[in-house]
C-alpha positions, 0 to 999 in steps of 0.5 A: 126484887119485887120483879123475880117475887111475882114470877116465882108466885106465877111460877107456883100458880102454875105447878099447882094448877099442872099438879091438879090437872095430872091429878085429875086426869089420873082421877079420870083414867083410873075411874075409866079402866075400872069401868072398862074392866067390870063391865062387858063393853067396847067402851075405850077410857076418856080423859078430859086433859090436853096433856100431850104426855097423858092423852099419849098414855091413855091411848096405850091403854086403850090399844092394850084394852082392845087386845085384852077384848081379844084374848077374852073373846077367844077365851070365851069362844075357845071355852064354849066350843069345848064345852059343847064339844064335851056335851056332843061327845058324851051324849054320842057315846051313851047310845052304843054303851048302852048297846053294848052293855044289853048285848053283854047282859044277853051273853050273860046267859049263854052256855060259856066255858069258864074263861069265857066267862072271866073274860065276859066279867073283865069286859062287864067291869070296864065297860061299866066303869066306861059308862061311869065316866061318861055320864059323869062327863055327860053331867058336867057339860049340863052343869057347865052349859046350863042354868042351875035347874032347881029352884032356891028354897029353904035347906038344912045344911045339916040333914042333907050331909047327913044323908048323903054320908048315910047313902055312902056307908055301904061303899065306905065300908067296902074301902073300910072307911069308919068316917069321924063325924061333927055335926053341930046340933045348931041347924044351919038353914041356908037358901040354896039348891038342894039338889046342888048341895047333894052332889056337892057333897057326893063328889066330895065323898067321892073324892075321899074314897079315891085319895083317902089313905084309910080315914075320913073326917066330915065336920059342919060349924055353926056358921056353915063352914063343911070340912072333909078331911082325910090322911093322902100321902100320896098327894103333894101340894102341887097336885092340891093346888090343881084338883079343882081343874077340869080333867085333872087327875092324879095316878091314884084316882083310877076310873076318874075323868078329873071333873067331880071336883070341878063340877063341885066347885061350879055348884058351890060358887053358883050358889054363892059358896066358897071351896077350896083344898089344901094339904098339911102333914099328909093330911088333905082338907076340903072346906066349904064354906056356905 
């Protein structure tokens, strides 16, 4: 009797200690793909155990670490590559735009029949528009390329979306757009870019006037939250959930490369900000939060 009491005490000695080896391994593992995950390393995980079962497991998931590092390295390299590519194709269409748009200012004051002349002002208008969409392009492979330019300084949230509504109120009022405004009277002073947070809110502004379907609504809370809200039928929540991605466009926004969102989006996060969109009863909304 004393004989089978023993073996079963050794038996559960023996559990325990397996259990709290399995333990620690799990321990170690879980540390190790968590270090090897946040940081930009070829470190591979270690575990101290001898256990055939769990060195078997750790080496599965060192080979699917490295084929993780691959992907991620060609992400990268694939996403620089393009990014640079952008900035060379940008830059080489500024130099015969201009061109052509000085050629055309000259053509401009020559003796023209009138539907020379209709054809010279359809040609000035895309190539306008042209010029618009390059240098839009042009800007967002700066920002994507480079590091923000201007210093972090002492900004109210509330002046410069005041002033970037103020600059816009002659082309909302061509689209007759009367937007509804609710600024807090509590300045909200944040440490920021300035000049990020204009363009951030230009291309917001921007975006209202292509998808609005007659209203605007532009609020700012006491905790820095900006809300941009306007009536878009014609958006789904499909085509919402993909505004923010680079060279995405939707039919109705004409003379678009499907950046300003995106560009805003990069400003906002490198000034440690959030933004996203969603769509209710037709209605978009745009919330920033700073």
């Amino acid at each position: 009797m004393v004989v089978p009491v023993i073996l079963l005490a050794v038996l559960s000695v023996f559990l325990s200690v397996k259990l709290w080896l399995l333990r620690r391994s799990a321990k170690e593992i879980a540390e190790a793909l968590s270090d090897c995950l946040k940081t930009d390393t070829n470190n591979l995980i270690t575990v101290s155990s001898r256990d055939k079962q769990v060195r078997k497991l750790v080496s599965e998931l060192n080979d699917e670490l490295k084929l993780l590092r691959e992907e991620h390295h060609r992400f990268v390299q694939g996403d620089m590559e393009l990014k640079n590519a952008v900035t060379n194709i940008s830059h080489d269409l500024r130099t015969p735009l201009t061109a052509i748009c000085g050629y055309l200012d000259m053509l401009k004051s020559e003796d023209k029949s009138p539907e020379a002349e209709r054809y010279l002002e359809i040609i000035s208008g895309r190539t306008e528009a042209m010029k618009q969409l390059t240098e839009e392009l042009f800007r967002y492979s700066v920002i994507m390329t480079s590091e923000p330019d201007g210093e972090p300084e002492q900004v109210s949230v509330n002046d410069v979306l005041e002033e970037s509504i103020a600059g816009y109120y002659s082309i909302l009022s061509e689209k007759g757009l009367i937007p509804e405004i609710d600024i807090t009277d509590h300045k909200v002073i944040r440490i920021l870019d300035r000049s990020a947070l204009a363009r951030v809110f230009s291309n917001l502004i921007n975006n209202a006037v292509k998808y609005s379907d007659g209203d605007l609504s532009v609020s700012l809370s006491a905790d820095g939250t900006v809300v941009f809200s306007n009536r878009a039928s014609q958006l789904t929540s499909v085509q919402v959930e993909k505004l923010f991605d680079r060279f995405y466009t939707v039919e109705a926004a004409r003379n678009s490369t499907g950046l300003g969102l995106s560009i805003a989006r990069t400003l906002v996060e490198q000034m440690g900000g959030t933004i996203s969109a969603s769509v209710e009863k037709g209605v978009l909304s745009i919330v920033l939060h700073l």
